[in-house]
Each structure stands twice: as structure tokens, then as C-alpha cells.
C-alpha positions as CSV (number, residue, x, y, z in Angstrom):
1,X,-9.2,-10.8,-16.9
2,X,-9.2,-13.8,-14.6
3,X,-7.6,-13.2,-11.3
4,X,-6.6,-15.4,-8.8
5,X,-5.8,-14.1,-5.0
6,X,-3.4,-15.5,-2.4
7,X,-4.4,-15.6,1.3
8,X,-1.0,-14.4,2.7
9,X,0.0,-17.1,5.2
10,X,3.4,-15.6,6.3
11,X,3.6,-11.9,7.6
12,X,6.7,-9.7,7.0
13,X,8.1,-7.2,9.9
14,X,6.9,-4.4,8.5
15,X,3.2,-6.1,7.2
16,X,-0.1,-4.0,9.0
17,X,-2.3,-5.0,5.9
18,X,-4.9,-5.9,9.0
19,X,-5.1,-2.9,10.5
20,X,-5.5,-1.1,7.1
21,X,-8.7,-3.9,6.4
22,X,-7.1,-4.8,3.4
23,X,-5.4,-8.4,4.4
24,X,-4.4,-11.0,5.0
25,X,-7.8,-12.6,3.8
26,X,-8.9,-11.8,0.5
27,X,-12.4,-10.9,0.5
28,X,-13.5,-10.4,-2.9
29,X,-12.6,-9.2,-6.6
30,X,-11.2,-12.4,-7.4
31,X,-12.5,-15.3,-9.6
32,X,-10.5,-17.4,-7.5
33,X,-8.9,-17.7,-3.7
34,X,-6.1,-20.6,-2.7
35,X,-5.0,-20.7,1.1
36,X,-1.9,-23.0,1.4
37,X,-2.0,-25.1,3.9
38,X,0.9,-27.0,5.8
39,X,0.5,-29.1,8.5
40,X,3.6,-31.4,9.0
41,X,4.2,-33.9,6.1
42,X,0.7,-32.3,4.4
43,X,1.0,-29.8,1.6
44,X,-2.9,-29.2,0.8
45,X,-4.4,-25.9,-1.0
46,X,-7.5,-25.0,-0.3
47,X,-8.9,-23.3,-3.5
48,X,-12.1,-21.4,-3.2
49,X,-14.2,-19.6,-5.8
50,X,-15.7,-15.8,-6.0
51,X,-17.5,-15.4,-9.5
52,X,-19.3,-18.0,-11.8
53,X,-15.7,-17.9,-14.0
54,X,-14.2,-19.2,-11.1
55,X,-16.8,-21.6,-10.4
56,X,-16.3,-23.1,-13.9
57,X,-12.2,-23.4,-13.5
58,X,-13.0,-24.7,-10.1
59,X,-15.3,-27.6,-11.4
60,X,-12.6,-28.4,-13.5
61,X,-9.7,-28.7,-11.5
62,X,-8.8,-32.7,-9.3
63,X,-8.8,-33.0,-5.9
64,X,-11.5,-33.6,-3.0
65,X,-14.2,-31.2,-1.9
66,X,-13.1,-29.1,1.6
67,X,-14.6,-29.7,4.9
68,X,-15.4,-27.8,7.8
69,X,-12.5,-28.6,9.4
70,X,-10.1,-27.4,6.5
71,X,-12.0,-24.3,6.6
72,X,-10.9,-24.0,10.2
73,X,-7.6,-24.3,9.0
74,X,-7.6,-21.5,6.8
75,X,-8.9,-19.1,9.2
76,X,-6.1,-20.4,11.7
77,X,-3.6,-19.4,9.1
78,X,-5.1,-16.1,8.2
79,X,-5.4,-15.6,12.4
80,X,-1.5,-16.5,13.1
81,X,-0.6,-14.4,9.9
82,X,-2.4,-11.7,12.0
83,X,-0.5,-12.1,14.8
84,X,3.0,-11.9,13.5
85,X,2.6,-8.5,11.5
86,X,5.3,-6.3,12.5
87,X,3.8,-3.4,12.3
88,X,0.0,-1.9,12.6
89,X,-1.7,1.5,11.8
90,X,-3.9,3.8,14.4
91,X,-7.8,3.5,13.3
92,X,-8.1,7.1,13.5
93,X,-5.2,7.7,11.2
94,X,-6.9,10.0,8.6
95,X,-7.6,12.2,11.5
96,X,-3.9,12.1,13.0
97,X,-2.5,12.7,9.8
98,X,-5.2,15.7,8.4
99,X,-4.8,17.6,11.5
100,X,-1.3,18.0,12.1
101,X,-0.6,19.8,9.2
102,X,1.8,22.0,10.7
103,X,3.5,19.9,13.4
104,X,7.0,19.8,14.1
105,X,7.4,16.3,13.3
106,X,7.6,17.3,9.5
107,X,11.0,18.7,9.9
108,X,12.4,15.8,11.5
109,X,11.5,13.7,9.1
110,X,12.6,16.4,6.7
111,X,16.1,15.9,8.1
112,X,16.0,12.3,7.2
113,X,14.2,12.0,3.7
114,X,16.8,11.7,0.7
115,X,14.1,12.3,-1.6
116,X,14.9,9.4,-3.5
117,X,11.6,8.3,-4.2
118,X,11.9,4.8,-3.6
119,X,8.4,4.9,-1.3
120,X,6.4,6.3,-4.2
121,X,8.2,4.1,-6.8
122,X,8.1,0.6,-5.0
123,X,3.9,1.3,-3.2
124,X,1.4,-0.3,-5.3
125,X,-1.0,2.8,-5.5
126,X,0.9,5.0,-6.4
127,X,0.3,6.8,-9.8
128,X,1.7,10.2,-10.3
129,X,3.1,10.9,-14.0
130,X,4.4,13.3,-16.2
131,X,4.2,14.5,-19.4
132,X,6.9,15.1,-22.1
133,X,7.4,16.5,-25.3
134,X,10.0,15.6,-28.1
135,X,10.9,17.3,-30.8
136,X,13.2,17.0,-33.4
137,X,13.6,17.8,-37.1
138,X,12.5,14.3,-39.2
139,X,10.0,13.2,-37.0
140,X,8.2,16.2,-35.8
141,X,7.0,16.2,-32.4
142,X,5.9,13.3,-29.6
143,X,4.1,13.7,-26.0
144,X,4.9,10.6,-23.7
145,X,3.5,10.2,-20.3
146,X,6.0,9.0,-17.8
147,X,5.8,7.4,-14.5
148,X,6.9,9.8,-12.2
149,X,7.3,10.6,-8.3
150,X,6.0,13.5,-6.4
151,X,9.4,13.3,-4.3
152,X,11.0,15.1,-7.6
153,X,12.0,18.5,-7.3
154,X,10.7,19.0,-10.4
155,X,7.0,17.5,-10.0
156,X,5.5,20.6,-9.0
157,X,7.1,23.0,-11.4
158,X,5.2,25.7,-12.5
159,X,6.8,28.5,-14.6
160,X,10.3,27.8,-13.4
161,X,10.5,27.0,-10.3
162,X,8.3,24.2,-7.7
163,X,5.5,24.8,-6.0
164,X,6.9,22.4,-3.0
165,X,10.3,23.1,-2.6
166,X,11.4,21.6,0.3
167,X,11.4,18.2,1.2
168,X,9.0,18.4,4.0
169,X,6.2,19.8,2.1
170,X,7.0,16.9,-0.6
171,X,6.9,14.3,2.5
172,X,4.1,15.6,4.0
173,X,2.7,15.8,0.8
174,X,2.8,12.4,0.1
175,X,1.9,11.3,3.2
176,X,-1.1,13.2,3.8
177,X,-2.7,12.5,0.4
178,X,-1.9,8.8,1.2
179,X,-3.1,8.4,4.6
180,X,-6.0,10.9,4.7
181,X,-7.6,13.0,1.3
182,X,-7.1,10.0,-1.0
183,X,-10.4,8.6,1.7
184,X,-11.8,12.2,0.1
185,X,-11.7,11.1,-4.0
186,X,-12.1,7.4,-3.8
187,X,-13.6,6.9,-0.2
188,X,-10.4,4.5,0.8
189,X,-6.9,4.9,2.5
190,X,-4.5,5.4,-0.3
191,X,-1.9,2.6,1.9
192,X,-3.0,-1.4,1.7
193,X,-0.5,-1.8,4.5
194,X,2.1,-4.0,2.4
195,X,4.8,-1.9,4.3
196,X,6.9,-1.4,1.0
197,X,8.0,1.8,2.0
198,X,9.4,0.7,5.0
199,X,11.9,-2.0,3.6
200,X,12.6,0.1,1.0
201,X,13.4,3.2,2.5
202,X,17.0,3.9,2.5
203,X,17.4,5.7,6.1
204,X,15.1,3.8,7.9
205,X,11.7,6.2,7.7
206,X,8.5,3.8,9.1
207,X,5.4,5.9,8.2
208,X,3.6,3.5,10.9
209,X,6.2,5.4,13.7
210,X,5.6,8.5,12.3
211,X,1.7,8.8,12.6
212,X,2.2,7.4,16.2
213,X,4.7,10.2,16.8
214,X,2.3,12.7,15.4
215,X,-1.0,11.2,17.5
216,X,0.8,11.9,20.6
217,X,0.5,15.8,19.9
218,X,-2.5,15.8,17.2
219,X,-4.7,17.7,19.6
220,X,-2.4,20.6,19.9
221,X,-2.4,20.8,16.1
222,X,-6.3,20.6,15.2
């Protein structure tokens, strides 16, 4: 696979990719890097490489070599982009989140979650699934694995009925695997900041709000 990154030079209201240390500056995993840059009538791209593949496609490709100064201009645009996020993340949030397991605010966002799943199905690391069987009489039987959401009442369900029931222990769920234990199997926050959830949430939840809300009682909670 060859892959080539974006610097984001325009921040959405409900971006905090900085404070998650995952934008807007790509900083590696990419054969290749382009940073557009306007500045009145000019429309330039700077275009750097990150592996020898992209070194090769670079080589290739017309225009002028970059100077200091349009370097400078990149890390303008990736500092303005900064500056215009709508939104931004506490440092400590795996903490926040993994100790307030039993706070109140659960059931207030409880009372506004419609379950819908439209977090989990629009967040780009999310990756929960199911399994199905089909059987029928000509073909015999199938096993599919389906994308699936752990906002479904059905997710859990063990030998008829779900182990999370309600719709604060599926929120809190999600939340808490996404914010704080996901750093316990793969050593990373499970959020890139891309705010997704946010825009996409029908009733208005911001996840950003809610781990301020629950850092203002945290230490009654540990």
C-alpha cells in the first residue's frame, strides 16, 4: 500500500485532534505528506516524503524544490489550524474517565443517549462485530461476521438476555474503553480527536463536555 497523508489546514468546531497528539501534522506512516498552501493569488503544495517509496514518486513528480521559508509556511498553517479547533481533550483524561466509574453523570447522559449508534458507526476506530449464522435447506449453513455496535441491545447477549442493559452501562461502556482501557491493549487512546461523534450525534452529546463535567468531581469518585 502506498499512502499519502494530508496536513489538515482547516479545523472543524468540534476538531481536538491536538490535544489527543494525533493532528493536525502528520508525523509518520506515510510514504508521502502534501501541506496546501494559500497565500492570496498563490495555490502551492508542499509535498514531502516519509519512506524511500515516497522518495521515488517524489523524484518523479515537476515543480521546484521547498525552501526554508515554505517550510515556515507549513508550520504556520498547521499552528493557525491549532488555533481554531473547537474543541480540546483534558491530558489526564484516562484518569478522569477510569475513575469515575460510578458517578452520577452516567445517568444524565443516560437520559439523553438514543442509542442509535451513530458515534460507534461514524468513529474511525471503532471495530466491534458480530457473528451470524444461516441456515437453510439447499445450501446448508453460512457464518458471516458483521459490523456491529456495542450501543445494540443485543451486543452483549448471553443466553437470552444482555449483559449491559441499560443505556448507561452501554455509554459508559463505550466511553471508558475509548478514552481509558483501549491505552491498556494497544498503549493509545482509542479517540484521534476527529470529533465525529459530536456532529453526528443526534441530541447534541459532546464527549469533550462530558469528561470535563466528570473531572470536576473525579476525586470524589477514585
Amino acid at each position: 500500500m502506498f499512502t499519502v497523508a494530508v496536513n489538515c489546514a482547516v479545523a472543524g468546531n468540534t476538531c481536538f485532534c491536538d490535544s489527543m497528539g494525533t493532528g493536525p501534522r502528520a508525523e509518520g506512516g506515510f510514504d508521502l505528506v502534501v501541506t496546501e498552501l494559500l497565500d492570496g493569488a498563490s495555490h502551492e503544495f508542499l509535498v514531502e516524503s516519509g519512506s524511500g517509496r515516497g522518495s521515488e514518486v517524489l523524484g518523479d513528480l515537476e515543480g521546484r524544490a521547498a525552501t526554508a521559508a515554505d517550510h515556515e509556511r507549513v508550520d504556520r498553517v498547521v499552528t493557525d489550524t491549532i488555533a481554531h479547533m473547537g474543541r480540546h481533550m483534558p491530558p489526564d483524561t484516562r484518569t478522569i474517565v477510569g475513575s469515575s466509574i460510578e458517578h452520577t453523570r452516567w445517568d444524565a447522559i443516560a437520559d439523553r443517549c438514543l442509542s442509535c449508534t451513530n458515534c460507534t458507526l461514524v468513529c474511525p476506530t471503532c471495530f466491534c462485530s458480530t457473528v451470524e449464522d444461516r441456515t437453510d435447506l439447499l445450501d446448508g449453513a453460512v457464518r458471516e461476521r458483521r459490523w456491529d455496535s456495542c450501543f445494540t441491545d443485543d451486543f452483549t447477549n448471553l443466553h437470552g438476555h444482555p449483559v449491559r442493559s441499560s443505556t448507561r452501562s452501554r455509554y459508559r461502556q463505550w466511553m471508558t474503553h475509548k478514552l481509558s482501557y483501549w491505552y491498556d491493549q494497544f498503549g493509545t487512546s482509542g479517540c484521534v480527536g476527529c470529533g465525529r461523534c459530536i456532529t453526528w450525534c443526534p441530541v447534541g452529546i459532546d464527549i469533550t463536555a462530558e469528561v470535563e463535567l466528570l473531572s470536576q468531581e473525579a476525586e470524589v469518585y477514585t
